[in-house]
Structure formats: structure tokens, C-alpha cells
N, CA, C and O of each residue as an XYZ file, in Angstrom:
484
protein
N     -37.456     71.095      6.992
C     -36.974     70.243      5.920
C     -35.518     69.885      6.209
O     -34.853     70.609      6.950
N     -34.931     68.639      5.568
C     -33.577     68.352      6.655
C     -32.893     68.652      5.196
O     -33.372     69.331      4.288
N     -31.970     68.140      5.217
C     -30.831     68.898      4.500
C     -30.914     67.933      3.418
O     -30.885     68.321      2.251
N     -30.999     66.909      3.668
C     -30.815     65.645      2.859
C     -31.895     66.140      1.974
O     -31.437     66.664      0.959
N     -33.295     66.137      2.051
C     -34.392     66.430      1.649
C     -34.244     68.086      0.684
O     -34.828     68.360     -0.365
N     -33.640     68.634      1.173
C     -33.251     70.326     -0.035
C     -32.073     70.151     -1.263
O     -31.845     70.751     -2.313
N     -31.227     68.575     -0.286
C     -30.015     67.986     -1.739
C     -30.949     67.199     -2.524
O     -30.577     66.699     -3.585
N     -31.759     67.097     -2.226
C     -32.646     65.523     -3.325
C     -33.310     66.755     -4.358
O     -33.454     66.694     -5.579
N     -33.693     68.002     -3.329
C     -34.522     68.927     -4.691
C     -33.628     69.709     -5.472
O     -33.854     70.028     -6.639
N     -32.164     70.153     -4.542
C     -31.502     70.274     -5.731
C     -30.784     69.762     -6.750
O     -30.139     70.355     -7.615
N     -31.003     68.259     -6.520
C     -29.995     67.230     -7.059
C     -31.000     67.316     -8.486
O     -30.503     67.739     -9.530
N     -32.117     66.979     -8.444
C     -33.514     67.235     -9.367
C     -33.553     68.065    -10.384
O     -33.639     67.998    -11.610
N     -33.421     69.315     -9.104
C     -33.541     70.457    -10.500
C     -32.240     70.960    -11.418
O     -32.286     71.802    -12.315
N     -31.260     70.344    -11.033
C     -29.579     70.497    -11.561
C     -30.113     69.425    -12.913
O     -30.240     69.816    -14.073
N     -30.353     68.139    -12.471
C     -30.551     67.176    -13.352
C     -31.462     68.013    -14.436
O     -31.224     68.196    -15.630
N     -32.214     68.316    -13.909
C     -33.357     68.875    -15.270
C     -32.623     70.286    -15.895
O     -32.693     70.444    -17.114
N     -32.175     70.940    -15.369
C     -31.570     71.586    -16.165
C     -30.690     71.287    -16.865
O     -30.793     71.787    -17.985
N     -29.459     70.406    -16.646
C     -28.716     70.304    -17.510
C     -29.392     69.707    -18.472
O     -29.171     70.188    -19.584
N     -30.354     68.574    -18.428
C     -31.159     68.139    -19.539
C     -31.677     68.705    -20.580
O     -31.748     68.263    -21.727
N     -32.287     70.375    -19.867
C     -32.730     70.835    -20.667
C     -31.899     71.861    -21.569
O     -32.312     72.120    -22.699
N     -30.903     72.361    -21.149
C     -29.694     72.497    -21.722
C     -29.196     71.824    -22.719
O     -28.824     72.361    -23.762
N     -29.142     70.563    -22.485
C     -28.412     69.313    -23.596
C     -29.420     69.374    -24.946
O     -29.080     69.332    -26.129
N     -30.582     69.472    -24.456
C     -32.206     69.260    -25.060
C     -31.988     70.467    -26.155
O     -31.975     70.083    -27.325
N     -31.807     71.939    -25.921
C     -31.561     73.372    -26.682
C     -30.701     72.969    -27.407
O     -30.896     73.000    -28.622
N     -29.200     72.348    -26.750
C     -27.629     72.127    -27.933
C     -28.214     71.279    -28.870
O     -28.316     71.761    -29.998
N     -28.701     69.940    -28.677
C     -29.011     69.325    -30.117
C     -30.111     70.310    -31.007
O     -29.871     70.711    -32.145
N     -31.270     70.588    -30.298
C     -31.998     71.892    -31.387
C     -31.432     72.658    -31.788
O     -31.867     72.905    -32.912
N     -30.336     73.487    -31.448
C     -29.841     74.224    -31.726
C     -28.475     73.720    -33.057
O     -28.162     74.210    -34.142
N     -28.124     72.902    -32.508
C     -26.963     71.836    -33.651
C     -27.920     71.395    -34.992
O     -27.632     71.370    -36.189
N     -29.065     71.092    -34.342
C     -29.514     70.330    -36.025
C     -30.137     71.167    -36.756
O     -30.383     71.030    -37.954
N     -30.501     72.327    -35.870
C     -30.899     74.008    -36.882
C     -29.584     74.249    -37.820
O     -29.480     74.501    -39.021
N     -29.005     74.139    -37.195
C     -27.250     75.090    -37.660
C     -26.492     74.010    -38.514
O     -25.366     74.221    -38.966
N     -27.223     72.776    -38.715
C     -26.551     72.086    -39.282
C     -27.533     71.776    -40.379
O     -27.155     71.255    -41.428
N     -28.970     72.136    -40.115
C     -29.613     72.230    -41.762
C     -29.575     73.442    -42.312
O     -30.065     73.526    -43.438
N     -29.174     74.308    -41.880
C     -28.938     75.873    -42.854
C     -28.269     75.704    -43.552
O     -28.814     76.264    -44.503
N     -26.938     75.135    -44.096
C     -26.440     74.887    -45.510
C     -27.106     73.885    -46.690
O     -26.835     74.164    -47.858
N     -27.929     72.779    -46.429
C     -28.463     72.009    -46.830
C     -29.434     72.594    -47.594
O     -29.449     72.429    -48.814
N     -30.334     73.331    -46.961
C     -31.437     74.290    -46.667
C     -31.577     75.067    -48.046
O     -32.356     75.150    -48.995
N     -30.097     75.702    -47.501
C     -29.796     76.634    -48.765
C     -29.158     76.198    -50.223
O     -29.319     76.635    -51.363
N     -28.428     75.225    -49.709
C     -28.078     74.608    -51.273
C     -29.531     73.792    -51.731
O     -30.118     74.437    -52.600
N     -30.118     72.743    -51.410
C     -31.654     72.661    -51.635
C     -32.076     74.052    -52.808
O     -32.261     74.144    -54.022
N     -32.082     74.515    -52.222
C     -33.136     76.226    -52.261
C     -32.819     76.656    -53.524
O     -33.729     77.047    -54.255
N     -31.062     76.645    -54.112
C     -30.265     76.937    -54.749
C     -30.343     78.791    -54.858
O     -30.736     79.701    -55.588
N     -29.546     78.472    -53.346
C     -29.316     79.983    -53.141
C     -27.933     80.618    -53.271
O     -27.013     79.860    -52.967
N     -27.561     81.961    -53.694
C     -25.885     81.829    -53.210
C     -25.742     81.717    -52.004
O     -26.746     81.860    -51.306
N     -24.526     81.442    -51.409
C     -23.773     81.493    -50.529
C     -24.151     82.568    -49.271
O     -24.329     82.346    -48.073
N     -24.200     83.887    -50.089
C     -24.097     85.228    -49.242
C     -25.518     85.136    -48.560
O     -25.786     85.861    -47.602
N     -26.737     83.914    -49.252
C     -27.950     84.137    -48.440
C     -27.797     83.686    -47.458
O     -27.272     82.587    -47.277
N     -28.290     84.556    -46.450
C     -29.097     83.806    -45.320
C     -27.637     83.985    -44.233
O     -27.814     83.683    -43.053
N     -26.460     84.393    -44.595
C     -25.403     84.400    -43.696
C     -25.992     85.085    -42.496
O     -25.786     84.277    -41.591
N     -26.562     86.044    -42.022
C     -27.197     86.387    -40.414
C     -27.182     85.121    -40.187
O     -26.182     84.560    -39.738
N     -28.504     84.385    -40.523
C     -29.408     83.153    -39.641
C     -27.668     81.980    -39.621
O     -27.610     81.143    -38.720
N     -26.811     82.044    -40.337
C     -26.089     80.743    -40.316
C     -25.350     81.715    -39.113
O     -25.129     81.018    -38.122
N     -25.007     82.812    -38.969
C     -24.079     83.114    -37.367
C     -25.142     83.311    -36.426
O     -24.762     83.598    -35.291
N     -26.337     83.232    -36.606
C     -27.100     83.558    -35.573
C     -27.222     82.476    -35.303
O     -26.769     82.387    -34.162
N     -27.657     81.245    -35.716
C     -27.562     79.772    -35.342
C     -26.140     79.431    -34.315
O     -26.161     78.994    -33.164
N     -25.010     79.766    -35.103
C     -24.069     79.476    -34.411
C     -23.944     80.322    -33.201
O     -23.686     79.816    -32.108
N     -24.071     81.248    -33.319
C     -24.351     82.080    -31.337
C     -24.524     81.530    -30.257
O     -24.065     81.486    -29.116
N     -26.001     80.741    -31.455
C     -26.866     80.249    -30.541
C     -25.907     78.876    -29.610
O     -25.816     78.655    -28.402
N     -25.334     78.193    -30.768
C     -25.023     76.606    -30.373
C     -23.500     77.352    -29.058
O     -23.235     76.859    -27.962
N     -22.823     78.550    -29.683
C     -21.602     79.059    -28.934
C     -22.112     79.417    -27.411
O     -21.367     79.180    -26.460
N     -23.360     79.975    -27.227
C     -23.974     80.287    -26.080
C     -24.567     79.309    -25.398
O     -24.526     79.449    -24.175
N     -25.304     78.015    -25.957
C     -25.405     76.778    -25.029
C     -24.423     76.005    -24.418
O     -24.589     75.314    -23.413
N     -23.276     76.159    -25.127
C     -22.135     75.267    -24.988
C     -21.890     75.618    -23.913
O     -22.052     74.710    -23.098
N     -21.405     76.980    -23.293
C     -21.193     78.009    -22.651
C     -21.968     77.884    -21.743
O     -21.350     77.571    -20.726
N     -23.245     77.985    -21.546
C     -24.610     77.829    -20.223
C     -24.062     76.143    -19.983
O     -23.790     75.866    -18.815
N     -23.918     75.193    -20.867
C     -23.392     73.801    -20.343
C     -21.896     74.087    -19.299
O     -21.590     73.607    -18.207
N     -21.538     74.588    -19.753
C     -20.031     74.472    -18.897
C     -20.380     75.241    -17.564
O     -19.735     75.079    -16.528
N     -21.445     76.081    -17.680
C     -21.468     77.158    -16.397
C     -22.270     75.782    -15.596
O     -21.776     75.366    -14.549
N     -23.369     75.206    -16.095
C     -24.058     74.071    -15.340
C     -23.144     73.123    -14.923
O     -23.309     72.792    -13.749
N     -22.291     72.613    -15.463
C     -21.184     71.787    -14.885
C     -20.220     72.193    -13.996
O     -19.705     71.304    -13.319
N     -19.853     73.332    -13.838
C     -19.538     74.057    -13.248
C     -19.794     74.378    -11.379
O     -19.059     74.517    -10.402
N     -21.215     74.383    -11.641
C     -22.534     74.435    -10.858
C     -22.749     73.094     -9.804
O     -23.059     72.930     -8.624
N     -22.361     72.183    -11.064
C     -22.401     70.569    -10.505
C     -21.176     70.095     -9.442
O     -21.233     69.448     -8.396
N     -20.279     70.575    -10.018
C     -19.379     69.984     -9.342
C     -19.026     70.991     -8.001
O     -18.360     70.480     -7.100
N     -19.431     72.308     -7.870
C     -19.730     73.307     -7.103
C     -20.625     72.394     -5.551
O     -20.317     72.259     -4.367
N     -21.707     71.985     -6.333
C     -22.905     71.542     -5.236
C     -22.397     69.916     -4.976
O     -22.820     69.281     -4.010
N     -21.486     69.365     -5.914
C     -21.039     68.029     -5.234
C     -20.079     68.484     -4.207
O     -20.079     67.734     -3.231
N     -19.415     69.293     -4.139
C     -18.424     69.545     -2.785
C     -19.161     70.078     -1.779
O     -18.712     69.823     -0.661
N     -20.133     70.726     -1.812
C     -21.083     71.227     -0.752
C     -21.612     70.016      0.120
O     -21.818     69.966      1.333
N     -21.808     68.833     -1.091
C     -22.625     67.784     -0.318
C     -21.867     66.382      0.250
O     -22.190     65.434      0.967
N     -20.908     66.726     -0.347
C     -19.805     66.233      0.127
C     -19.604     66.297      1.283
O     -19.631     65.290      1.991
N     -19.263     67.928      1.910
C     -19.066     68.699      2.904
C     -19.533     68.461      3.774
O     -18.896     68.157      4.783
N     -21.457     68.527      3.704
C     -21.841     67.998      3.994
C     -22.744     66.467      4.589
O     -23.864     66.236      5.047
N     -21.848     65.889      4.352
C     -21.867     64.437      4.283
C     -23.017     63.506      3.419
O     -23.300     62.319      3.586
N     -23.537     64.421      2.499
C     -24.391     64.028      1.480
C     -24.309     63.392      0.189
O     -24.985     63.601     -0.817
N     -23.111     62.361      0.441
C     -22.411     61.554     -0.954
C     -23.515     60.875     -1.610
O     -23.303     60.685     -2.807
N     -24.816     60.385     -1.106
C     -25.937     59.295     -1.565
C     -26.637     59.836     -2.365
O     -27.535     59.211     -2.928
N     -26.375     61.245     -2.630
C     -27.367     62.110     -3.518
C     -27.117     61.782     -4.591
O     -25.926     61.474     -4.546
N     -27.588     61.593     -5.884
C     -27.750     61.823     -7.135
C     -28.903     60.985     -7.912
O     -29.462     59.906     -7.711
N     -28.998     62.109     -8.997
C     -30.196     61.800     -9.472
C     -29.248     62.322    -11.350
O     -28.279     63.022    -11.642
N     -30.310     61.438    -12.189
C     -29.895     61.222    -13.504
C     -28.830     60.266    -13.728
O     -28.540     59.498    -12.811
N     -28.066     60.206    -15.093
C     -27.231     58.746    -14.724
C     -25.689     59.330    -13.640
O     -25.397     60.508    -13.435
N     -25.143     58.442    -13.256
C     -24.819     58.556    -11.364
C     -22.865     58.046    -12.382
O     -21.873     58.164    -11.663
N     -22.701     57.712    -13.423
C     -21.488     57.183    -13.711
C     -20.846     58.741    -14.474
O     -21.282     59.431    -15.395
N     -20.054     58.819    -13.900
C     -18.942     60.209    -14.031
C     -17.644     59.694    -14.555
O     -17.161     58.573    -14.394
N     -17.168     60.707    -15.207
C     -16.161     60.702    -16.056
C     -14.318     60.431    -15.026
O     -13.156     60.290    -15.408
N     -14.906     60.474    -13.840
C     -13.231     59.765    -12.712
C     -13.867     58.486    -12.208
O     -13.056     57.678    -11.755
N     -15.219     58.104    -12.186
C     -15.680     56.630    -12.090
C     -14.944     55.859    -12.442
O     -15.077     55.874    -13.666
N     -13.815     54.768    -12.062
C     -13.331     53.624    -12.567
C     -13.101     52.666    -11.835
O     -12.174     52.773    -11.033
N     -13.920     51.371    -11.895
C     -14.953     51.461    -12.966
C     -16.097     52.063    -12.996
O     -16.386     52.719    -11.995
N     -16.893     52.026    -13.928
C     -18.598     52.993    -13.685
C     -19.270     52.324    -12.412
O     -19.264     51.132    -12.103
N     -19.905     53.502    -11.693
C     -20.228     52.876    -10.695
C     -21.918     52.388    -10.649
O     -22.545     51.891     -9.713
N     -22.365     52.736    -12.024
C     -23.890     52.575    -11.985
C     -24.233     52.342    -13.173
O     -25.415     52.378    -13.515
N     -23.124     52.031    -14.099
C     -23.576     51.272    -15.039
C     -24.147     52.123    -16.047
O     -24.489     51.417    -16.996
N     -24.429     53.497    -16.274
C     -25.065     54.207    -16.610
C     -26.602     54.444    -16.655
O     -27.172     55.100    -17.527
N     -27.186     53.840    -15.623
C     -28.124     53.972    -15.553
C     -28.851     55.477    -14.888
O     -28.105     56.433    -14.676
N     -30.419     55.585    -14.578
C     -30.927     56.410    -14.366
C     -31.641     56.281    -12.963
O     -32.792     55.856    -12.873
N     -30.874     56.682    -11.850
C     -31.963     56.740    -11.058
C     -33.139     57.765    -11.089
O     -33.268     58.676    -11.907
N     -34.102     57.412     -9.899
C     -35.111     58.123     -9.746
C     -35.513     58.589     -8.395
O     -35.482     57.805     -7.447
N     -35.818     59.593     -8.282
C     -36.419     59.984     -6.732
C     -37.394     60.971     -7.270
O     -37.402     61.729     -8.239
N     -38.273     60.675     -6.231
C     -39.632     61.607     -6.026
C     -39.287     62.869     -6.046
O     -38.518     63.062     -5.105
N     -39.485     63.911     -6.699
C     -39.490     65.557     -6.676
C     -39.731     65.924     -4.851
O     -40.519     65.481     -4.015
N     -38.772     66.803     -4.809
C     -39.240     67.334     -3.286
C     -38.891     68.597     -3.531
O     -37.711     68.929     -3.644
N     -40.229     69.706     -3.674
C     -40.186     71.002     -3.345
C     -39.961     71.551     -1.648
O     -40.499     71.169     -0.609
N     -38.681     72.853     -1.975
C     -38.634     73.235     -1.134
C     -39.154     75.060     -1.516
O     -39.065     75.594     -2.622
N     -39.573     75.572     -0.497
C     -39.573     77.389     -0.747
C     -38.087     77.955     -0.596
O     -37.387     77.540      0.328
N     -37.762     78.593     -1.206
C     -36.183     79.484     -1.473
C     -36.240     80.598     -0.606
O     -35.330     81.102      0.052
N     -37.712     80.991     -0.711
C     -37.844     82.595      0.481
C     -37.863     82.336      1.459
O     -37.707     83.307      2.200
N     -38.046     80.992      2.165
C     -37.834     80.621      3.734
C     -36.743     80.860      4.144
O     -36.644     80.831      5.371
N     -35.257     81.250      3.203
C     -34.141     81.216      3.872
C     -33.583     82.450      4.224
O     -32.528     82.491      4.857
């Protein structure tokens, strides 16, 4: 498998994770943001339900947190491919926050999934 071909699968599965990451923070935000509603609705005191309103928030404090480690991650494997002369890689929208101007408009590319095995290495 050439190198180009193991950046396209990890370019993929970075993309889907952070997605699915982003995907948990809004579930997790619009949980934590109907628990007061919820409870005034309900006409509960205040003191109800306080676990689930910090346990919600954990939750949203701990995605935020797995987001920054994934970005983290990203910009980690863009210098790798860099390094390796693999600038053509990306997958999901391709316009970044030092883009000026955007260079893709925000759009979405696409490439075919390419599995590689991890224990071959």
C-alpha cells in the first residue's frame, strides 16, 4: 500500500471522527440545555435533578476536551503529510481557519474509503 493510499484512510477516519465527536457535543448541548426547561415544565425545585444537570455538563466539558485532543491530532498528521509530501490529502470541508482566502469554498470533498490493516506494521 503506498503512502498516499494509508493518508487517504487516515485522512477518512480523522474526518469521521471528528464528525462524530461534533455529532455527541450537539447531543450532548441540547440534553444540557433541556434540563432546566424540563424541570421548570415539571415544576420542580431547583435542587431537583442537580446530578443529571452536572452530569450533562461533564458530559459537554469532556467532548469539548476529546474535540481539542482531535484537533490536536489533525494538525499533528497535517505536518506528517506535509513532511511527507502529502499536501493533496484532505477529506471533509478542505477551508481552514489560516485559509485566506478559503480555498474550497467550504465545500465537501469525497474519496473512496481505503482500508488499511494496522497489524501489518
Amino acid at each position: 500500500m503506498t503512502r498516499h493510499a494509508v493518508g487517504e484512510a487516515l485522512a477518512l477516519r480523522l474526518h469521521a471522527a471528528e464528525a462524530a465527536v461534533d455529532a455527541a457535543l450537539v447531543a450532548a448541548s441540547a440534553l444540557a440545555g433541556a434540563l432546566p426547561a424540563a424541570r421548570c415544565a415539571a415544576l420542580l425545585s431547583a435542587m431537583t435533578g442537580q446530578r443529571a444537570f452536572e452530569g450533562a455538563a461533564g458530559a459537554v466539558s469532556a467532548l469539548v476536551e476529546a474535540r481539542a485532543q482531535l484537533v490536536r491530532t489533525h494538525a499533528s498528521l497535517t505536518a506528517v503529510a506535509r513532511a511527507l509530501g502529502l499536501d493533496d490529502l484532505a477529506v471533509g470541508p478542505v477551508d481552514k481557519p489560516e485559509d485566506d482566502p478559503p480555498l474550497g469554498g467550504g465545500r465537501l470533498t469525497s474519496r473512496k474509503p481505503v482500508e488499511f490493516a494496522p497489524e501489518s506494521c
